[in-house]
C-alpha positions, -999 to 999 in steps of 0.1 A, spaced: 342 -8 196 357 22 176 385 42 185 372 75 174 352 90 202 328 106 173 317 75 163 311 62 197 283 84 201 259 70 168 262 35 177 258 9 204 278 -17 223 261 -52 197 259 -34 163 286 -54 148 263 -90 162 233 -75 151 247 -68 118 268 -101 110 232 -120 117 211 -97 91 209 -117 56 216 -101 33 187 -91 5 182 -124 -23 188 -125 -55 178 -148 -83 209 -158 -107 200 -180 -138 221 -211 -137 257 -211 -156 248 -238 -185 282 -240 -196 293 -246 -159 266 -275 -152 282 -294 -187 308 -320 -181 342 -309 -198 338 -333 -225 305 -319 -238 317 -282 -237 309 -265 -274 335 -257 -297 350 -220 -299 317 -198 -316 290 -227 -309 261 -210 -295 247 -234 -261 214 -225 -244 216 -191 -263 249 -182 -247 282 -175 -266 312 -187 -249 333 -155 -243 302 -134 -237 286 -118 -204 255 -137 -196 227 -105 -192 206 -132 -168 234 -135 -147 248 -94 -149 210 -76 -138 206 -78 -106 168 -85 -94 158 -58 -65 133 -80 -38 123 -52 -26 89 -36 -35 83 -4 -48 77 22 -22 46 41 -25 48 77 -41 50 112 -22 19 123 -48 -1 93 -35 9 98 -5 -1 131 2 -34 121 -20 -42 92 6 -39 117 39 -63 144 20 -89 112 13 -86 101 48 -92 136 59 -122 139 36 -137 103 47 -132 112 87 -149 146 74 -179 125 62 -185 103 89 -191 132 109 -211 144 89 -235 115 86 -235 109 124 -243 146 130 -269 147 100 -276 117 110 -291 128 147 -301 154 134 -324 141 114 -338 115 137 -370 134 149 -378 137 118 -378 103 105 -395 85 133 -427 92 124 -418 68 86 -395 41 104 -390 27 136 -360 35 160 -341 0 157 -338 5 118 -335 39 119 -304 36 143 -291 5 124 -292 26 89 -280 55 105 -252 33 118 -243 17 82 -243 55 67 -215 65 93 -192 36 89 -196 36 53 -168 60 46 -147 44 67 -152 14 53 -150 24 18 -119 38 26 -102 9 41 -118 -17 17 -100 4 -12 -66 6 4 -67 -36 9 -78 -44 -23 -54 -20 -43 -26 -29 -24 -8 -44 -50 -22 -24 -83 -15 5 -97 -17 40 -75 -43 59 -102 -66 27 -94 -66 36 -58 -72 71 -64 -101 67 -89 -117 47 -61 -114 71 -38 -130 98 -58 -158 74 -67 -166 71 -32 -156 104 -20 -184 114 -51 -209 82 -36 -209 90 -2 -215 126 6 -234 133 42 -263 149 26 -283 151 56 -257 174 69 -250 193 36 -287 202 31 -300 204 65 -268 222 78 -267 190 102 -304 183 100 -311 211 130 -286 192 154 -260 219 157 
């Protein structure tokens, strides 16, 4: 591989395979009209073809289009761990307030709805917070954000922030 001993310790015995069968990233180039013309139809010197001037850089063919996506921002990303740490807050607190509460309300509803609402009010921060990151994967970052505050605002355990946990701690 390489001569220098250095070197021979940050790679391994393939790299140079491995690398000769990556493609390379694709770019889109606008087609050369002047090129595609036969030579008997090529314009006379200052005739403007296509809206290209002969003798002139063509700015299709000179910007280079990057494939890649945008990564996502260190801002957003430390906003998105703080909203996931606030949404796995919240669904203990509605399964805590949740059982809390459950003495209580048996005497209004019986214990198969009571456990299937109960149920829906723990997953529902969990939900909401997947559900926003699927549908703004592809929009902007402040329209993920707002809709995490909306539902950090919309779904606040308040069995557990009244009751203290609804007498289960």
């Amino acid at each position: 591989m390489n001569s220098d001993p250095e070197d021979d310790a940050l790679s391994w015995e393939g790299d140079d395979a491995l690398e000769a069968r990556r493609p390379g990233p694709r770019r889109e180039q606008a087609p050369d009209v002047a090129h595609e013309r036969s030579a008997t139809q090529r314009p006379a010197d200052g005739e403007v073809v296509a809206g290209i001037v002969p003798g002139t850089a063509d700015p299709a063919r000179d910007t280079d289009i990057d494939d890649e996506p945008q990564g996502i921002g260190t801002a957003t990303l430390v906003l998105l761990g703080i909203f996931g740490g606030v949404y796995l807050l919240y669904t203990i607190g509605w399964a805590i307030g949740g059982v809390g509460m459950q003495a209580k309300a048996m005497f209004m509803l019986p214990a198969p709805l009571y456990l299937a609402s109960m149920w829906i009010a723990v997953l529902a921060p969990a939900l909401w917070f997947t559900a926003t990151l699927m549908l703004t994967r592809g929009g902007r970052d402040w329209v993920r954000i707002s809709a995490l505050v909306v539902g950090a605002a919309l779904l606040v355990p308040w069995p557990f922030v009244v009751a203290g946990g609804g007498g289960a701690l």
